[in-house]
C-alpha positions as CSV (number, residue, x, y, z in Angstrom):
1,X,0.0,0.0,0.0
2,X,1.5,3.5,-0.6
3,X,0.1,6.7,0.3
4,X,0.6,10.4,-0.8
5,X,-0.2,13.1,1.4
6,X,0.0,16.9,-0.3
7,X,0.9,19.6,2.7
8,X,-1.5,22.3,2.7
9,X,0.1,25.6,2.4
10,X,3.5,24.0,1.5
11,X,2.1,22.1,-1.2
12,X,2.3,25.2,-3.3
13,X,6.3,24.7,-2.8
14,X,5.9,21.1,-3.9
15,X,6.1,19.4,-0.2
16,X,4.8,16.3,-0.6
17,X,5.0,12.7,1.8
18,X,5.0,9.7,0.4
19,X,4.5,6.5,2.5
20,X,4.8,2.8,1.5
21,X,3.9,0.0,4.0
22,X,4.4,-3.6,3.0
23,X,5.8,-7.5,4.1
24,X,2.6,-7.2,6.8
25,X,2.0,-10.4,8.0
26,X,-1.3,-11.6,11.3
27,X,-0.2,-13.4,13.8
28,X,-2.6,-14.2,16.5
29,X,-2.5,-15.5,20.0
30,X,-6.2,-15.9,20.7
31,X,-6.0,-13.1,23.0
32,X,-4.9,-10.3,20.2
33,X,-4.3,-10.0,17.0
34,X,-0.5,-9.0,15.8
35,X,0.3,-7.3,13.0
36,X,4.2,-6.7,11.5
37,X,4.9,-4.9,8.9
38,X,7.5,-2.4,7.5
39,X,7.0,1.5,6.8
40,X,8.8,3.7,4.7
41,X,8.1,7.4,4.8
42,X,9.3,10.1,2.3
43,X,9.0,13.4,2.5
44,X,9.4,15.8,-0.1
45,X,10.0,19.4,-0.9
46,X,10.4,20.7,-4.6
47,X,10.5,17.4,-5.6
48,X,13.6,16.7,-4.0
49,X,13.8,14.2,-1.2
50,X,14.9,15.8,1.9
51,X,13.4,13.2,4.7
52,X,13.6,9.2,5.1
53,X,12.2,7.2,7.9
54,X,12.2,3.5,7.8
55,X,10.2,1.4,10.4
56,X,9.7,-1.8,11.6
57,X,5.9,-1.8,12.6
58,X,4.3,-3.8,15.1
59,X,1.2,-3.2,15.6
60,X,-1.7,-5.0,18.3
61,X,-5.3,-5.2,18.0
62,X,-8.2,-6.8,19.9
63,X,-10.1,-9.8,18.2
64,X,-12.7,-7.3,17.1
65,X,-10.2,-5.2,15.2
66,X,-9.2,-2.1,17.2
67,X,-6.0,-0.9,17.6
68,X,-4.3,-0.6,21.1
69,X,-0.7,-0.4,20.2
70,X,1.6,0.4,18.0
71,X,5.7,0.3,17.9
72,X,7.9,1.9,15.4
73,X,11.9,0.9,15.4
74,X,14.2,1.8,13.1
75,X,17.5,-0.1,12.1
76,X,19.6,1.4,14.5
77,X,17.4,0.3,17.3
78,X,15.8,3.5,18.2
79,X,11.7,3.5,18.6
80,X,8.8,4.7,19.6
81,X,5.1,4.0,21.0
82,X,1.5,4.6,20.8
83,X,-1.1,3.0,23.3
84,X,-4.5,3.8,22.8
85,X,-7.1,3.5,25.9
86,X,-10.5,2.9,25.7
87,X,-12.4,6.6,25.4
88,X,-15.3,5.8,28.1
């Protein structure tokens, strides 16, 4: 799957991002579903690429399909994550 994203204002300057997920595999334990998957992100400005992010995705969701968690490493090791809580 890849995705384009135009940037508002900057668009006018040609800013673009570009994102490309793929390899995603499901794994599940019976308690949650797993999902892995690698993310590249681009980013763009007068058609010239000036940003590169490359991530490891793993991502968690309940049997019924919402997400509760999401990590992002890169190569070097480095990552970061998103837990979602139940809005009551």
């Amino acid at each position: 799957m890849e995705i384009n994203f135009d940037s508002g204002l900057l668009d006018f300057f040609g800013s673009q991002t570009r994102i490309k997920i793929h390899g995603r595999t499901l794994q599940s334990n019976g308690a949650v579903n797993v999902i892995k998957s690698k993310v590249n992100v681009n980013a763009y400005a007068f058609g010239i690429r000036i940003k590169r992010y490359n991530y490891t995705v793993i991502e968690k969701l309940t049997l019924k399909g919402v997400l509760i968690f999401q990590k992002f490493t890169e190569k070097e090791g480095s990552y970061f994550t998103m837990e979602y809580k139940k809005q009551e």
